[in-house]
Steps between C-alpha positions, in 0.01 A plus 500: 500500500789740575650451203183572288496840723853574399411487169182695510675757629842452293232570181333784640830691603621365102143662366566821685845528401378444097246794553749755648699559152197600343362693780799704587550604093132649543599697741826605395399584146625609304887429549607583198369729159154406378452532060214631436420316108345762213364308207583764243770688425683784650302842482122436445264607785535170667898506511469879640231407751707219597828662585304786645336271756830297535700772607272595813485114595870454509504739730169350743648149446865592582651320197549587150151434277631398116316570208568225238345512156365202366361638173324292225187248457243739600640518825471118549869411519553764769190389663576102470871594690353593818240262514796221449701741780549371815218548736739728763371860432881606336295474109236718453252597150368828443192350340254649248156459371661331213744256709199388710193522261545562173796326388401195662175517321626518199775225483675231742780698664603208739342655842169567614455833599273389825668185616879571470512888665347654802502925482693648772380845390244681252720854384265633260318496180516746167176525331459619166325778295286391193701732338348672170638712211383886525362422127261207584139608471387376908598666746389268767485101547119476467540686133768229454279225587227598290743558179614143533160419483376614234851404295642186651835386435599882356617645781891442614696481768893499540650247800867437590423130347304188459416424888656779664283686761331781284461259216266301769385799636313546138379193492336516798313834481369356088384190736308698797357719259427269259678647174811446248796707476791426305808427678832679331841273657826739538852392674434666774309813676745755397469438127096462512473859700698619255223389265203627701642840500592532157143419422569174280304283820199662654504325858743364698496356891848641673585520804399809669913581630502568140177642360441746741710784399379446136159553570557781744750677153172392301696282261260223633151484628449251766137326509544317807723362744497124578525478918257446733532847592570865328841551427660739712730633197142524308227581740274622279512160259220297619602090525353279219297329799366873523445492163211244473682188542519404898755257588757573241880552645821420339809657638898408499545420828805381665608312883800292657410164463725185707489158401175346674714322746715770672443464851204729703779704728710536169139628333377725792881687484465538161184621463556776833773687372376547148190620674671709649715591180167586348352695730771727505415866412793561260424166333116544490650807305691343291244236363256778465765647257585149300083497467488190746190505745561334818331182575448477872343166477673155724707278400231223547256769331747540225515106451105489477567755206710339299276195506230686400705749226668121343144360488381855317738491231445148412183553431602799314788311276250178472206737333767657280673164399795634571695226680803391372 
């Protein structure tokens, strides 16, 4: 009998001895520099937002935050590296709408946006302007509507590409109100604004970072904004939801996303200090000045979200056959 006690107890010390590795790295993290992944390339909004971010965590976290570039695939090979990352809180993903909803809707990227990640913090969302040129005969979305109407299919629109987010964005305001437009592909947003201004496009959805100051010169007329609110950089634009279709919202937004099996302590510290990174005043000013509005949802909110924003835009790609 004594020596079945002996080993009872010779387990449980062995047990608690396995669990204090993992529990002390929770509660020293993080011990060393933490990269913080960006699907895209250096110097698009998400690359700026992300080193603007990093920079005030480095300095809550105590250790160097890394901004590594992983470019290409639609953001799925930058997205598929940190949910193959080691589950320790040291690999992070700024993650978009199009890592976690639309570019898994669209083809198999090798992660599911849901299972493999857990969001450790919302930071924002851009929404965009249904952006019009001065010369276009409506000068509101309802006129729009109606013109479609009456002329399906005649009507364009110019998107940074097949699938991207304002190509999708189209497609779901022809499906809610129940009309055609033509859809005009460019390589990019930069050379399809070009377009819209010159006149050769009539419509365009862009991000409202970028819009704004052309409708305020007059070189573009914006018809609505695509948020669940007014835009604070357009007050007086109503929302398309405003503008006699309720429930519609697309926006670019962005959060730090772990690998789903990063540790609750590892989690909470992550998700405190960019809290209080983004509560900041000077960076609240900041992201009002990159166009970002802050999203002061949870992390377990967030996560709800993304469920519900990866089950939207499969419906969305799925009604415009547009899965690869």
């Amino acid at each position: 009998m004594n020596r079945f006690r002996r080993l009872s107890v010779s387990l449980a010390i062995l047990s608690a001895a396995l669990g204090v590795p993992a529990l002390c790295a929770a509660q020293v993290f993080p011990a060393r520099p933490v990269t913080l992944v960006v699907p895209y390339p250096a110097g698009g909004s998400a690359d700026i937002l992300a080193r603007t971010v990093g920079q005030k965590l480095s300095e809550k976290l105590g250790q160097p935050v890394v901004i590594e570039n992983k470019g290409g695939a639609g953001t799925a090979i930058g997205a598929r590296h940190v949910a193959e990352a080691a589950p320790d809180g040291y690999t992070l993903l700024l993650g978009t709408v199009s890592s976690h909803a639309i570019n898994p809707a669209m083809s198999k990227v090798g992660y599911d946006p849901v299972r493999d990640f857990v969001a450790v913090a919302p930071l924002g969302s851009i929404p965009f302007v249904l952006a019009a040129y001065p010369g276009t005969p409506y000068q509101t979305l309802p006129e729009l509507l109606a013109a479609a109407k009456r002329q399906p299919g005649t009507i364009s629109y110019a998107s940074a590409g097949p699938g991207t987010s304002n190509h999708l964005a189209g497609e779901m305001l022809a499906s809610a109100a129940g009309i055609k437009l033509m859809h005009v592909p460019y390589r990019g947003s930069a050379p399809a604004l070009a377009d819209v201004l010159a006149g050769h496009v009539p419509l365009m959805f862009d991000l409202q970072a970028t819009s704004a100051a052309y409708v305020r010169q007059g070189k573009l007329k914006a018809l609505a904004v695509t948020g669940a609110q007014r835009s604070a950089l357009l007050p007086n634009v109503p929302t398309v939801a405003e503008s006699g279709l309720p429930g519609y919202e697309v926006s670019a937004w962005f959060a730090v996303f772990a690998p789903a099996k990063v540790p609750l302590p590892v989690q909470k510290r992550l998700s405190d200090s960019l809290t209080e990174v983004l509560h900041a005043p000077d960076m609240l000013q900041k992201l009002r000045e990159l166009g970002v509005e802050p999203d002061a949802r949870s992390p377990a909110e967030f996560n709800t979200y993304v469920r519900t924003e990866a089950e939207k835009y499969e419906r969305v790609v799925k009604a415009a056959d547009l899965a690869r």
